[in-house]
DRENFIKOL-539678 format. One record per atom (N, C-alpha, C): atom name; x, y, z. Coordinates in nm, 3 decimals. Atoms other than C-alpha are relative to their C-alpha. Example, Ala and Ser with C-alpha at 12.3 -4.5 7.8 and 13.67 -1.06 7.14 Angstrom:
! residues 2
- N;0.089;-0.119;0.000
- CA;1.230;-0.450;0.780
- C;0.090;0.120;0.000
- N;-0.082;-0.119;-0.006
- CA;1.367;-0.106;0.714
- C;-0.077;0.109;0.073
This chain:
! residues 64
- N;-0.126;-0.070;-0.005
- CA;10.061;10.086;-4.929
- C;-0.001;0.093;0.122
- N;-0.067;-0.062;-0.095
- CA;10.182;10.202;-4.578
- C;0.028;0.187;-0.011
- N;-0.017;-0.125;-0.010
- CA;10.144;10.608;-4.555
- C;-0.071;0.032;-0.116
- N;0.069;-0.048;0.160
- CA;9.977;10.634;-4.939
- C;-0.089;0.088;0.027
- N;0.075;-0.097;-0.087
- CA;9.698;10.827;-4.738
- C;-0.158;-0.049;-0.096
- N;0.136;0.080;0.093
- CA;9.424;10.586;-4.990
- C;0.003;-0.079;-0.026
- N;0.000;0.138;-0.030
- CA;9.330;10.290;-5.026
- C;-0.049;-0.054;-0.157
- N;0.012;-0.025;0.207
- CA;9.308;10.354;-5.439
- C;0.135;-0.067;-0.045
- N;-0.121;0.007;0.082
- CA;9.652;10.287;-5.493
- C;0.022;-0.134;-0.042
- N;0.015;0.130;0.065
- CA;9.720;10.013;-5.729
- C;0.106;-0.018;-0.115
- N;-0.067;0.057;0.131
- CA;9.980;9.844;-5.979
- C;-0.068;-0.064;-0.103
- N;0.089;0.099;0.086
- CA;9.870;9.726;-6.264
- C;0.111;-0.016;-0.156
- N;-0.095;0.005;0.119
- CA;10.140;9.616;-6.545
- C;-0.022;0.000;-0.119
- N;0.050;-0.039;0.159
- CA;10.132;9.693;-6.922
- C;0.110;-0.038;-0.074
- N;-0.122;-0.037;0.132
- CA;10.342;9.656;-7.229
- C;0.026;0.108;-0.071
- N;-0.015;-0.168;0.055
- CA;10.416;10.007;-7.267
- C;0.019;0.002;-0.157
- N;-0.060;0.007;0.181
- CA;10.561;9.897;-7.635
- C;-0.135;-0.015;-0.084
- N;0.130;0.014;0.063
- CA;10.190;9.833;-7.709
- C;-0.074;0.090;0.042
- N;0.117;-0.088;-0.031
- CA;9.974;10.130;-7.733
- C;-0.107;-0.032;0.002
- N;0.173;0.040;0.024
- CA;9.662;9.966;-7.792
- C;-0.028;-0.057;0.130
- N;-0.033;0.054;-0.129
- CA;9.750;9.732;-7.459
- C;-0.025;0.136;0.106
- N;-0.032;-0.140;-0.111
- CA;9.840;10.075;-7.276
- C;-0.100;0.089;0.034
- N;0.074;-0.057;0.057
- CA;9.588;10.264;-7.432
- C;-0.162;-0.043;0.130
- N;0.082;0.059;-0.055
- CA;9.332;10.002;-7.275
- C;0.007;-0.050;0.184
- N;-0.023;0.012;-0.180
- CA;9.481;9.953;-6.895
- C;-0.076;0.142;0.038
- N;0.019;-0.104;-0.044
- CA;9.443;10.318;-6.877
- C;-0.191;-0.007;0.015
- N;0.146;0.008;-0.016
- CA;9.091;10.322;-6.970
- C;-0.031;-0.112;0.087
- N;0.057;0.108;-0.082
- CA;8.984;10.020;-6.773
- C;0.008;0.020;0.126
- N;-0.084;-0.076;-0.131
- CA;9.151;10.188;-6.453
- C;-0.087;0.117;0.062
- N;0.135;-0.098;-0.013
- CA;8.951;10.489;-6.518
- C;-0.123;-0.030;0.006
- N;0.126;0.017;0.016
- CA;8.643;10.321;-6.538
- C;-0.015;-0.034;0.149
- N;0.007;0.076;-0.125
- CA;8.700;10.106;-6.197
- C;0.012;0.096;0.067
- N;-0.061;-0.161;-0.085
- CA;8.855;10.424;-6.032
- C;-0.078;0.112;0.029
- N;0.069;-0.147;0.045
- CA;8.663;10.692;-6.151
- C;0.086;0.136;-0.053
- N;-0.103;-0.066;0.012
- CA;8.968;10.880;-6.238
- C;0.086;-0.051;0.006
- N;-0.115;0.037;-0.016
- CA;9.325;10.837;-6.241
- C;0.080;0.181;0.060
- N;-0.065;-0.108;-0.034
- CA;9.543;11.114;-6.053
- C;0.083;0.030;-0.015
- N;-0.137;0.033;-0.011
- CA;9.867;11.001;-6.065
- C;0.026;-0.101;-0.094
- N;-0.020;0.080;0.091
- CA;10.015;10.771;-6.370
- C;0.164;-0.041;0.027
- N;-0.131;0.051;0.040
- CA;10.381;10.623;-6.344
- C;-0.005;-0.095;-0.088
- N;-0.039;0.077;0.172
- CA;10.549;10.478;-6.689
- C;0.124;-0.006;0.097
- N;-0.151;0.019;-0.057
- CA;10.824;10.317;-6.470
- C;0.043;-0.098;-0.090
- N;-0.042;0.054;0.046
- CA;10.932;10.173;-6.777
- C;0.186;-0.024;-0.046
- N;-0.128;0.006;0.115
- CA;11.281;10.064;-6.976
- C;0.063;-0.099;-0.024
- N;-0.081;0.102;0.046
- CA;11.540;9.887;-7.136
- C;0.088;0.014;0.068
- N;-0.137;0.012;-0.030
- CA;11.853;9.785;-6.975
- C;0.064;-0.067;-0.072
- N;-0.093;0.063;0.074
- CA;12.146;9.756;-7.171
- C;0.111;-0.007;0.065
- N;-0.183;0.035;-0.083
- CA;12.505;9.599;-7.066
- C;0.094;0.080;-0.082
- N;-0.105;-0.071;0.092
- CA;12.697;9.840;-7.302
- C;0.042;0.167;0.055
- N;-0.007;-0.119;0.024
- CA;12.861;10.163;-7.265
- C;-0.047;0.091;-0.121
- N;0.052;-0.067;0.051
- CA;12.695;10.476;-7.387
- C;0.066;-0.008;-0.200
- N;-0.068;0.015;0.179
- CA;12.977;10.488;-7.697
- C;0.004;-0.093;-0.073
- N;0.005;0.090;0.068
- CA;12.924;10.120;-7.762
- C;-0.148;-0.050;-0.059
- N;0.197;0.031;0.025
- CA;12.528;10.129;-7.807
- C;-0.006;0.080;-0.153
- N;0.101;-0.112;0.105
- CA;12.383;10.212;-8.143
- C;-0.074;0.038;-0.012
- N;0.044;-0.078;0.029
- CA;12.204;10.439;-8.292
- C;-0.188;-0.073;0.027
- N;0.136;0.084;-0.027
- CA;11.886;10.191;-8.264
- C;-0.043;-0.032;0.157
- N;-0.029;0.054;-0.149
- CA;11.981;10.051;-7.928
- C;-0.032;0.113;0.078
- N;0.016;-0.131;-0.073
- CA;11.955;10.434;-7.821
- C;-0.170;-0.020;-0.048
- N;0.132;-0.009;0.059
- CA;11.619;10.478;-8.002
- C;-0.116;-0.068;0.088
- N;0.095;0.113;-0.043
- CA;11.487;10.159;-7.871
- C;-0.031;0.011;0.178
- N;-0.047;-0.019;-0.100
- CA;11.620;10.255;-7.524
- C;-0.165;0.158;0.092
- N;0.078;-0.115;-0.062
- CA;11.397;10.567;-7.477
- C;-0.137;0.031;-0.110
- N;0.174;-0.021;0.018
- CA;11.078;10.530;-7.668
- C;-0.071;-0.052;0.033
């Protein structure tokens, strides 16, 4: 990555919806790494609905 200023930086994709999955990138990351400094959860759902037409689940599901 162009300007990152290290040569650490790394993607590595997860199923955020699975903690045990998530749980285990992290650790495995840390082990190779020796640390982790920085974590992005660039996760979510996209829905095609307006806010007033989404339910109460659809919200739920949306942001946990």
């Amino acid at each position: 990555m162009p300007g990152a200023g290290s040569d650490r930086v790394r993607s590595d994709p997860v199923d955020v919806a699975d903690a045990d999955a998530a749980r285990d990138r992290v650790d495995t990351v840390a082990a190779e790494c020796g640390r982790i400094d920085v974590l992005v959860d660039h996760a979510g759902i996209l829905r095609d609905n307006r806010i007033e037409n989404i339910s109460v689940d659809g919200i739920g599901s949306s942001i946990r």
